[in-house]
MARNU-441819 format. One line per 3 residues: number of its first residue (from 1); their letters; for each residue x, y, z of N, C-alpha, C. Coordinates in steps of 0.05 Angstrom, whole numbers, plus 5000, padded with zeros to 4 digits. Example, Ala and Ser with C-alpha at 12.3 -4.5 7.8 and 13.67 -1.06 7.14 Angstrom:
<rs>
1> AS> 5264 4886 5156 5246 4910 5156 5264 4934 5156  5257 4955 5142 5273 4979 5143 5258 5001 5157 .
</rs>
This chain:
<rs>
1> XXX> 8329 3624 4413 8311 3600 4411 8283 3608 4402  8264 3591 4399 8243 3594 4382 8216 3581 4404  8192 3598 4408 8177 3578 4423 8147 3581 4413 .
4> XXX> 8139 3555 4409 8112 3558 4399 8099 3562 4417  8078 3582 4423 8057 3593 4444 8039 3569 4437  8038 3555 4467 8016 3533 4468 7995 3547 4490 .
7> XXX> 8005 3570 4504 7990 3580 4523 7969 3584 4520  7945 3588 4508 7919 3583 4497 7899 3561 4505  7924 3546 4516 7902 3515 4527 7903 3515 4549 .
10> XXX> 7919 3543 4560 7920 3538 4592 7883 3543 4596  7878 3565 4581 7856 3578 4590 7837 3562 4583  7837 3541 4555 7817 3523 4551 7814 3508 4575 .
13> XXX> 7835 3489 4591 7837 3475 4609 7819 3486 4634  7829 3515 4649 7810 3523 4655 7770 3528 4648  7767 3539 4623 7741 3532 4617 7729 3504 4618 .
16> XXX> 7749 3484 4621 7728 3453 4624 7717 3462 4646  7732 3464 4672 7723 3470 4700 7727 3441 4710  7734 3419 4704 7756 3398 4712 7776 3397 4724 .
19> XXX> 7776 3392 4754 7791 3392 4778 7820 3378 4763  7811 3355 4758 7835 3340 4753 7834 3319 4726  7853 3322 4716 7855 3317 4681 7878 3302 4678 .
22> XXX> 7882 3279 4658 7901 3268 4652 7896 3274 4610  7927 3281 4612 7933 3274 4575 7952 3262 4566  7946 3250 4550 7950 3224 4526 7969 3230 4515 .
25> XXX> 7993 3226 4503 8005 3223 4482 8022 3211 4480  8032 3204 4440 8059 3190 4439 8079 3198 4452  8105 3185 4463 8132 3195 4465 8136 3216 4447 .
28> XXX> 8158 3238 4462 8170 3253 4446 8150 3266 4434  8131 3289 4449 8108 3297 4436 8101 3325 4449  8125 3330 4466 8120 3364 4486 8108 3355 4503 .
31> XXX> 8094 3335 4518 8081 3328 4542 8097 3342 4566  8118 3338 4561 8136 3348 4584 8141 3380 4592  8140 3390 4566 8141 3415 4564 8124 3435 4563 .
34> XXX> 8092 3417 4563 8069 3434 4566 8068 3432 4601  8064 3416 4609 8069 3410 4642 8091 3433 4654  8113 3431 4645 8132 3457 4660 8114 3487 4655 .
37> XXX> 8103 3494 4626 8087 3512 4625 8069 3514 4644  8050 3502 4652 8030 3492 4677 8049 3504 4708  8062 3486 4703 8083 3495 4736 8090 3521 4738 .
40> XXX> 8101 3540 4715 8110 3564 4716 8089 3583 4731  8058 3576 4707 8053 3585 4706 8026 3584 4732  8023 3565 4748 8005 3574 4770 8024 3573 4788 .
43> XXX> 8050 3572 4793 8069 3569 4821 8061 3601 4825  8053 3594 4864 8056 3620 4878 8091 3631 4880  8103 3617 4875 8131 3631 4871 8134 3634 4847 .
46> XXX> 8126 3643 4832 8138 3656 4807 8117 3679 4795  8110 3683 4809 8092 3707 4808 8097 3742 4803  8129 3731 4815 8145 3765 4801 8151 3756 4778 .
49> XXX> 8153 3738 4761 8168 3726 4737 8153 3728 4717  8120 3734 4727 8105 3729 4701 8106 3744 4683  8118 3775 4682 8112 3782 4656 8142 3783 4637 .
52> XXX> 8159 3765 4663 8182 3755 4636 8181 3729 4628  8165 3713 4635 8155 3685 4625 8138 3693 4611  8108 3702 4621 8094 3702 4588 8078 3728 4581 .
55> XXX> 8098 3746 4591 8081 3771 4579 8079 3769 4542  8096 3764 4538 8097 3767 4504 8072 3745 4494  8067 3723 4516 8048 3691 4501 8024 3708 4507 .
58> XXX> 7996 3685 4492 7978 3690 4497 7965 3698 4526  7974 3681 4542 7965 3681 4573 7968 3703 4579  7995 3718 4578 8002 3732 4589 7985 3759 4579 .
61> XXX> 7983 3762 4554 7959 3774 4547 7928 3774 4558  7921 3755 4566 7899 3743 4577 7898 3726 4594  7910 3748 4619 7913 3714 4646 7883 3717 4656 .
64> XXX> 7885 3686 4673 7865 3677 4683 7870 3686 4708  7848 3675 4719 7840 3693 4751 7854 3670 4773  7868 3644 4757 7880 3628 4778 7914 3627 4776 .
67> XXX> 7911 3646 4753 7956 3648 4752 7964 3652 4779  7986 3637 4792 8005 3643 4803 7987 3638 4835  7974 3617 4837 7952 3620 4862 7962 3585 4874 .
70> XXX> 7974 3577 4866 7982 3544 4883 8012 3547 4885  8015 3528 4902 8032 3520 4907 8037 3490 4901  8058 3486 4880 8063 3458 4855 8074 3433 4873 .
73> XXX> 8062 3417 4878 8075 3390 4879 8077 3372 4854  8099 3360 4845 8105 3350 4820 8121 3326 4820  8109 3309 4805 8124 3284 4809 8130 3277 4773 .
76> XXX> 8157 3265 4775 8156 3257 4745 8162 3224 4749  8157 3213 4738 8165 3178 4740 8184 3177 4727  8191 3187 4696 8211 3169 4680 8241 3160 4695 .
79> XXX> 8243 3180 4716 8268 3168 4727 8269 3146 4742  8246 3132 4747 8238 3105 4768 8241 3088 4746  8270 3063 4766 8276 3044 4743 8257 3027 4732 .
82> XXX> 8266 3007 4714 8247 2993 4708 8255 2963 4705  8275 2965 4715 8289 2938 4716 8301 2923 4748  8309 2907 4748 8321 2894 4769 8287 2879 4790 .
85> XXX> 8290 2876 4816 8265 2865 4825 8239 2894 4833  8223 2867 4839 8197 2896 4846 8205 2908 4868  8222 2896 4886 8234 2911 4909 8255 2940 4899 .
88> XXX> 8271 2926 4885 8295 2942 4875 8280 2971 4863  8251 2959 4845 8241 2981 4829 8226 3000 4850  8210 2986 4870 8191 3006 4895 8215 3021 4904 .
91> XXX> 8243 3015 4913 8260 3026 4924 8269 3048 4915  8269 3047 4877 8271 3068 4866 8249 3094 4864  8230 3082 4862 8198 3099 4860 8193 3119 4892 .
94> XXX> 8204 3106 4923 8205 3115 4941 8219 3139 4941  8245 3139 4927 8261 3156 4932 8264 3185 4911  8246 3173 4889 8234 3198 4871 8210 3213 4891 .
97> XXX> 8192 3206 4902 8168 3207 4913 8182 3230 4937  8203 3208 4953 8213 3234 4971 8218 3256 4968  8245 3251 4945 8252 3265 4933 8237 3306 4929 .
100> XXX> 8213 3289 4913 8195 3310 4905 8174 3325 4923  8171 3307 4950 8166 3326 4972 8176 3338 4993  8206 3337 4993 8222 3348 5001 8230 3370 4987 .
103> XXX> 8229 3367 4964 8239 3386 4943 8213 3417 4948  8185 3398 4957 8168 3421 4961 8168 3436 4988  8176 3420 5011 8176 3441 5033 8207 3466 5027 .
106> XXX> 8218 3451 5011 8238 3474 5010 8236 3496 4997  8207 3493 4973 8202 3514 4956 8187 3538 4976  8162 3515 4988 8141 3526 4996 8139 3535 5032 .
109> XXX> 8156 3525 5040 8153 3529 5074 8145 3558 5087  8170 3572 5074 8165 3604 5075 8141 3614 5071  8138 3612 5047 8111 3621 5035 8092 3618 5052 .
112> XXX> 8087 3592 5056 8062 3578 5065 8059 3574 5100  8088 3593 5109 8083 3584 5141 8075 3557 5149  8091 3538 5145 8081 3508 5148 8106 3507 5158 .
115> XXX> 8111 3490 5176 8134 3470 5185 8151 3450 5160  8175 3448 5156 8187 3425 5154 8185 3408 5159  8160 3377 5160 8166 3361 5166 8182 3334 5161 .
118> XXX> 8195 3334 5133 8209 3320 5125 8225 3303 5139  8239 3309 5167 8264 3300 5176 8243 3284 5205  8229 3296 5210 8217 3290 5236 8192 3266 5226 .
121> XXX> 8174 3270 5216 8152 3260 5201 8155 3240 5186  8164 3249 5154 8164 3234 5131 8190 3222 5131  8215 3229 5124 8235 3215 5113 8237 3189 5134 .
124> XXX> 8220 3182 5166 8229 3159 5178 8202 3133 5163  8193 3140 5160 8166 3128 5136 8174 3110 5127  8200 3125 5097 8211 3103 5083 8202 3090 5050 .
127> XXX> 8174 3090 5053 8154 3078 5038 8135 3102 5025  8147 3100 4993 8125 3127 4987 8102 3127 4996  8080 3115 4995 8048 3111 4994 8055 3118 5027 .
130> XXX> 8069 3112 5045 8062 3127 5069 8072 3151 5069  8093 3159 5063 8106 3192 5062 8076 3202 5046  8069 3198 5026 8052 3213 5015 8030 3221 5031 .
133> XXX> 8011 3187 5044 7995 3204 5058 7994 3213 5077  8026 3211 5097 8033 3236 5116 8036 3258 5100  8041 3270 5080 8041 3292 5074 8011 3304 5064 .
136> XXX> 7996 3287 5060 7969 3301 5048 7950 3301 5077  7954 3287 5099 7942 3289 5117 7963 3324 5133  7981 3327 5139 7996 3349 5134 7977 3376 5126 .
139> XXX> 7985 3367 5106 7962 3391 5086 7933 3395 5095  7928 3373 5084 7900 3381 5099 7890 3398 5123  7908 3385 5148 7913 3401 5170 7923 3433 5170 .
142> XXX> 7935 3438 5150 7949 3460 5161 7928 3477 5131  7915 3464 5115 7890 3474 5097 7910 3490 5077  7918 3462 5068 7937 3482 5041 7930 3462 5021 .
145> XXX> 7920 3483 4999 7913 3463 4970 7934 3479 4952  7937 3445 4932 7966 3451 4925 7961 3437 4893  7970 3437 4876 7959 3440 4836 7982 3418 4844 .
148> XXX> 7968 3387 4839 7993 3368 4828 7992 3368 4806  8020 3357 4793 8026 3352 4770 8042 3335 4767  8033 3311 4740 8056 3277 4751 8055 3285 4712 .
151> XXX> 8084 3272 4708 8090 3273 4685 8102 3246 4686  8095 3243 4661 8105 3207 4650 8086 3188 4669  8058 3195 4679 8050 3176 4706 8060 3146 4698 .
154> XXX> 8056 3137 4671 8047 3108 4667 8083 3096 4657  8100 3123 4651 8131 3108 4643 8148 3082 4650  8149 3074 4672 8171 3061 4687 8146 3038 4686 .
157> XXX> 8122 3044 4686 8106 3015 4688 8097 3001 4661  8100 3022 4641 8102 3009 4618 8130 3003 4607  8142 3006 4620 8174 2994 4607 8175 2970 4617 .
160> XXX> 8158 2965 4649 8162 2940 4661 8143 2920 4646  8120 2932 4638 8103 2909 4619 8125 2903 4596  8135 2925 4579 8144 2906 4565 8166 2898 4563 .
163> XXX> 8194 2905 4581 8211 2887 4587 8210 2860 4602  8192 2864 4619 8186 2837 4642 8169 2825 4642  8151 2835 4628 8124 2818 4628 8100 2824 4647 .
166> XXX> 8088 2813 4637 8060 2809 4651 8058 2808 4683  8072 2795 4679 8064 2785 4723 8076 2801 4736  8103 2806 4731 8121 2835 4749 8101 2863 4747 .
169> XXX> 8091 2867 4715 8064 2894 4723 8046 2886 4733  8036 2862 4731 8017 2862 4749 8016 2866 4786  8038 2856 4794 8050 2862 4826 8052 2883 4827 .
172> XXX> 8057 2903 4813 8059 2932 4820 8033 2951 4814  8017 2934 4788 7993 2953 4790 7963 2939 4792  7970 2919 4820 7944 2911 4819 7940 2898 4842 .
175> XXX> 7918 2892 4855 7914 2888 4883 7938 2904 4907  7951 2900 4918 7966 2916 4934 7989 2919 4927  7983 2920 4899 8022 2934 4889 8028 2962 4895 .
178> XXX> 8047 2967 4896 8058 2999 4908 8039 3018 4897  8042 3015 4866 8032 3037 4844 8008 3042 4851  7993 3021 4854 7962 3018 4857 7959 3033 4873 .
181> XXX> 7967 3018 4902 7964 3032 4930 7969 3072 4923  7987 3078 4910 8004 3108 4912 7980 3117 4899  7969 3109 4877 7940 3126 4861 7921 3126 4875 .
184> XXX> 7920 3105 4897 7888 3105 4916 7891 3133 4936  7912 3130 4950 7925 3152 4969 7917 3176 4946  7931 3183 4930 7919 3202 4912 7887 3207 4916 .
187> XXX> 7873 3196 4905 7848 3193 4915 7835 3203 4938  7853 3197 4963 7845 3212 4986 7847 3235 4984  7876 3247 4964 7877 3279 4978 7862 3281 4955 .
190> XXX> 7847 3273 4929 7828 3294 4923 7807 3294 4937  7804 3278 4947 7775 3272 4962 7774 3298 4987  7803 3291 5006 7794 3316 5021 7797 3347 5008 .
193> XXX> 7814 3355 4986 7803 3368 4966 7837 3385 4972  7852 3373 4986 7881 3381 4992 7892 3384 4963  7885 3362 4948 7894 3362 4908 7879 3381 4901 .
196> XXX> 7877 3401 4907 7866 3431 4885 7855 3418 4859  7877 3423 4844 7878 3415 4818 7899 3388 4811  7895 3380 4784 7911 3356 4779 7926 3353 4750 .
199> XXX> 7937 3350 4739 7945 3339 4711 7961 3327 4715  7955 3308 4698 7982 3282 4694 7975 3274 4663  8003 3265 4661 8015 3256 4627 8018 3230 4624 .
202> XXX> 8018 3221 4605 8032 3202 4599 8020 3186 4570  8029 3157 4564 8025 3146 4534 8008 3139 4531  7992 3122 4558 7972 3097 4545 7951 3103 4570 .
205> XXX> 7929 3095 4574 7900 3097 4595 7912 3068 4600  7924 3048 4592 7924 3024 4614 7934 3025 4637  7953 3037 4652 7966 3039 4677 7942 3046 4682 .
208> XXX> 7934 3077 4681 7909 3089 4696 7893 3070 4704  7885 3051 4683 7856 3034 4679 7858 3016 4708  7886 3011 4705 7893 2985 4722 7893 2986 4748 .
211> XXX> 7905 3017 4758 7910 3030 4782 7885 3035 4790  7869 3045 4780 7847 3067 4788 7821 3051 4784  7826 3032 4774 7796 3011 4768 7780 3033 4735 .
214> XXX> 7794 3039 4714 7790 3068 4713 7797 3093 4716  7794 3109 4698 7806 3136 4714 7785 3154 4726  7777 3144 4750 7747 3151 4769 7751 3181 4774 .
217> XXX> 7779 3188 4776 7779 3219 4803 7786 3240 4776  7786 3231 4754 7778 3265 4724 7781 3244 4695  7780 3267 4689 7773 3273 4662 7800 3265 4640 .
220> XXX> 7795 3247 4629 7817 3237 4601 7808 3261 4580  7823 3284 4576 7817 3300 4552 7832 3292 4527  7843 3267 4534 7869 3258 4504 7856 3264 4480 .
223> XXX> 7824 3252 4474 7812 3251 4448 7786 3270 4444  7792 3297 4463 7776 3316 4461 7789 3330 4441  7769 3342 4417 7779 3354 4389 7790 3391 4400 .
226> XXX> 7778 3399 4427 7798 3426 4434 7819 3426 4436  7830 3395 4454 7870 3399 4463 7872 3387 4439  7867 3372 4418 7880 3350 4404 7911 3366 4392 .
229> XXX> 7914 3389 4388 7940 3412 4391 7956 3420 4407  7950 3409 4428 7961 3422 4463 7986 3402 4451  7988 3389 4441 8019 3387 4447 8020 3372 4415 .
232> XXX> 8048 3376 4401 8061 3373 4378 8047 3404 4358  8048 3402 4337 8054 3432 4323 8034 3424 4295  8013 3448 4299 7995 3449 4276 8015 3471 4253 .
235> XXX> 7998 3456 4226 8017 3461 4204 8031 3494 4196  8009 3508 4211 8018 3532 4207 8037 3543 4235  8039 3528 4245 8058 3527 4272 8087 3522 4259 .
238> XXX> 8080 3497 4242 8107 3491 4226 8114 3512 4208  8097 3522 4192 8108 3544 4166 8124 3570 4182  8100 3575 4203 8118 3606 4213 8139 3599 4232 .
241> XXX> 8146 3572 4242 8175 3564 4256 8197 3561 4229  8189 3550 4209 8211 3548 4191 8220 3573 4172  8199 3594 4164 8201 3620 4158 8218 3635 4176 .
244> XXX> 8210 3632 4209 8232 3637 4228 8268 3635 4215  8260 3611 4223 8290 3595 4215 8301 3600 4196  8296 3608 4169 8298 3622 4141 8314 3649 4150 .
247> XXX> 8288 3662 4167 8304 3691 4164 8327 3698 4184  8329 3676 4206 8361 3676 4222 8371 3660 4213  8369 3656 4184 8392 3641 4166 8403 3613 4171 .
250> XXX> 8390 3599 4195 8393 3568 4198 8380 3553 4163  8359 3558 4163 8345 3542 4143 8349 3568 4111  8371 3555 4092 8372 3573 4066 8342 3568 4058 .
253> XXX> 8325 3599 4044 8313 3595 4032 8291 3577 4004  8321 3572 3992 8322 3557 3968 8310 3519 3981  8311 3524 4006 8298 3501 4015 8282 3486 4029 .
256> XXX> 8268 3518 4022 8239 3515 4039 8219 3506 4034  8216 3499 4008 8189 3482 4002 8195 3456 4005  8224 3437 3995 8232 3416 4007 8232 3416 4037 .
259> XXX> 8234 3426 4059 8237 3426 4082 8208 3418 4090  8193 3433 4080 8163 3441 4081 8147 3410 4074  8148 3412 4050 8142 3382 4034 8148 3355 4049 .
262> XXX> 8187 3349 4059 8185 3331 4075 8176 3327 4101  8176 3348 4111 8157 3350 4149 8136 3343 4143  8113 3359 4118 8088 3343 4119 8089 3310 4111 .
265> XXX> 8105 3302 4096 8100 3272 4091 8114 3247 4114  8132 3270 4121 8144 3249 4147 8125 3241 4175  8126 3268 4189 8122 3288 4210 8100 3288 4216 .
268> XXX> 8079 3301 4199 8048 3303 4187 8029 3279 4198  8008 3278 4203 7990 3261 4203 7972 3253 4236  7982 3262 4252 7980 3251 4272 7953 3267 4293 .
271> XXX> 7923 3252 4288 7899 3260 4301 7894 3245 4320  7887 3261 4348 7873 3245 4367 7847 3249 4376  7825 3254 4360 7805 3261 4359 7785 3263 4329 .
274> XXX> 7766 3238 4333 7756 3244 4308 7735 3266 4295  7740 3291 4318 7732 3305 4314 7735 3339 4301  7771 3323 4307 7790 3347 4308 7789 3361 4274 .
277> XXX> 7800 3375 4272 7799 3391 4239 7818 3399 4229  7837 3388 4240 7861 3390 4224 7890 3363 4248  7907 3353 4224 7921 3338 4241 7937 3346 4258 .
280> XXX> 7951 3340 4269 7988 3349 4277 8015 3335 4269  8037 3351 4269 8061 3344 4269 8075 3333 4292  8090 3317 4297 8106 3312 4312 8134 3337 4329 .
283> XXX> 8129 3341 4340 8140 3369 4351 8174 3354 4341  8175 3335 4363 8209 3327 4373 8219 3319 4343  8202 3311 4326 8209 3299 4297 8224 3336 4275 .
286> XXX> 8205 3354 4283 8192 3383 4270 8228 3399 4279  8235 3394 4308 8255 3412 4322 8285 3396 4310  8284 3362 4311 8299 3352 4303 8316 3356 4272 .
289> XXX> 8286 3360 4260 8303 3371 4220 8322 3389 4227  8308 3420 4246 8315 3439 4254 8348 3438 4249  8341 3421 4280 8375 3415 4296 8396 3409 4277 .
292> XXX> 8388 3391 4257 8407 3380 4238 8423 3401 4216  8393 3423 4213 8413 3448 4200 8424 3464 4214  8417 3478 4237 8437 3489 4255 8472 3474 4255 .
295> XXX> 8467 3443 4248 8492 3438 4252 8511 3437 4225  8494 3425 4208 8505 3421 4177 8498 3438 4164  8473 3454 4164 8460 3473 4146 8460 3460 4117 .
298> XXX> 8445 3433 4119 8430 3421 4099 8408 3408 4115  8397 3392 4085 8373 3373 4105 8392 3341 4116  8383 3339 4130 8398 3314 4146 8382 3285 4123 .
301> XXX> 8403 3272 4109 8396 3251 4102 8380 3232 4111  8370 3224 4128 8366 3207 4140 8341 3227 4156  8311 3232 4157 8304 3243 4164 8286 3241 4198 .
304> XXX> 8290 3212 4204 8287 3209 4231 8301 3208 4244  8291 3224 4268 8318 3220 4296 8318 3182 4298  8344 3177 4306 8348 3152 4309 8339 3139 4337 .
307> XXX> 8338 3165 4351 8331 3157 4376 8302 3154 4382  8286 3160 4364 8259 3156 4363 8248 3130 4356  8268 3116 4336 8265 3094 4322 8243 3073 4340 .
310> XX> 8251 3067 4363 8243 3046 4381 8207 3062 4390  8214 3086 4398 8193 3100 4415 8175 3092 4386 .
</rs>
């Protein structure tokens, strides 16, 4: 497999000196995949791993003085439905929420000499926004700061705007809807400072706007001209991935300037900063041509994934 070293922005991210950060982008854009980089790469359990994760990347060349120093709590939304009632949907959102802090005392207990409270404590709760801030009151107590990380934050609530409308998002992200309530709780544990650090993903600043009155507790770096690259593939990212591909014989030669030619006119164009100095490619668009010759070893007629169509 082939991996573009995005590790370079770990260390930019660090130089902001920004506790907690949310970034911007379209669907299908590596958001997800820069975030697992993040988790690898500050989890206090993977700390024997680092120099087979990124000795060869930049980081690993040049780690920072905070690699491998938290302990990751991680939440992803996209799997919280987005259909059926606001009950049916909170019911779903609870049980990701558990889910993911249960999933942490099992990483971290050892490590961290903390109790299990899951069975005794949290799981009789029931209700994310209370499991949560039994667990950050938890923390606090036992003085463990911990690097969250929420991927897709705004997913399942923008599917609900635009499958259901208006009034069902609004019950969930506004006055005492779940969502709302779960980002305020947030709020506390940065406040008592239990949230170390923070990053979260996702498409649009409206959820945030709506939840948070604002995004009060960091920093939106979406249309800062340093990350506007942290995720999808600058052009010379594309040439030396498809030169790659050339010489392990996926991509024939004879079709490299066509290959080349249609990525920039398709693929090509995409700035989030009017400051930035060069555009980007669409990563999932860039891997997809890829995929199509690995399988046919031509160019795929049809040069969008179909599944993108809607996104």
């Amino acid at each position: 497999g082939y991996y573009v070293d995005k590790t370079r922005f770990i260390e930019k991210l660090e130089s902001l000196g920004a506790k907690y950060v949310l970034f911007l982008r379209p669907r299908r854009f590596g958001k997800s995949l820069f975030i697992s980089t993040l988790e690898h790469y500050y989890d206090i359990n993977r700390a024997h791993q680092f120099e087979e994760l990124f000795g060869r990347l930049y980081i690993g060349q040049n780690p920072t003085p905070l690699k491998n120093s938290f302990p990751i709590l991680k939440f992803n939304f996209s799997g919280v439905i987005s259909h059926g009632t606001v009950e049916e949907i909170e019911r779903s959102f609870d049980a990701r929420i558990w889910s993911c802090l249960n999933s942490f005392f099992e990483r971290y207990q050892t490590k961290l000499a903390i109790e299990n409270i899951m069975e005794s404590q949290i799981t009789p709760l029931k209700k994310a926004n209370d499991m949560l801030a039994r667990f950050i009151d938890y923390m606090a107590d036992k003085d463990v700061k911990y690097y969250l990380l929420i991927d897709e934050y705004d997913n399942f609530a923008n599917n609900i705007l635009a499958d259901q409308g208006k009034d069902r998002y609004h019950r969930i992200t506004h006055g005492t809807g779940f969502l709302r309530n779960f980002f305020t709780i947030i709020k506390t544990g940065t406040d008592s400072r239990t949230v170390e650090k923070m990053f979260a993903t996702g498409v649009s600043p409206l959820v945030m706007s709506d939840v948070t009155s604002g995004f009060n507790i960091g920093e939106n770096i979406s249309q800062d001209a340093m990350f506007n690259e942290m995720a999808g593939f600058s052009e010379d990212e594309v040439k030396t991935m498809v030169d790659y591909y050339i010489v392990e014989k996926v991509i024939p030669e004879q079709d490299r300037n066509r290959v080349l030619t249609t990525m920039k006119a398709v693929y090509d164009g995409y700035s989030f900063s009017s400051e930035a100095d060069q555009t980007v490619y669409n990563s999932n668009s860039v891997l997809y041509m890829i995929h199509q010759y690995t399988k046919s070893n031509k160019m795929p007629i049809d040069v969008i994934d179909t599944n993108m169509r809607t996104d």
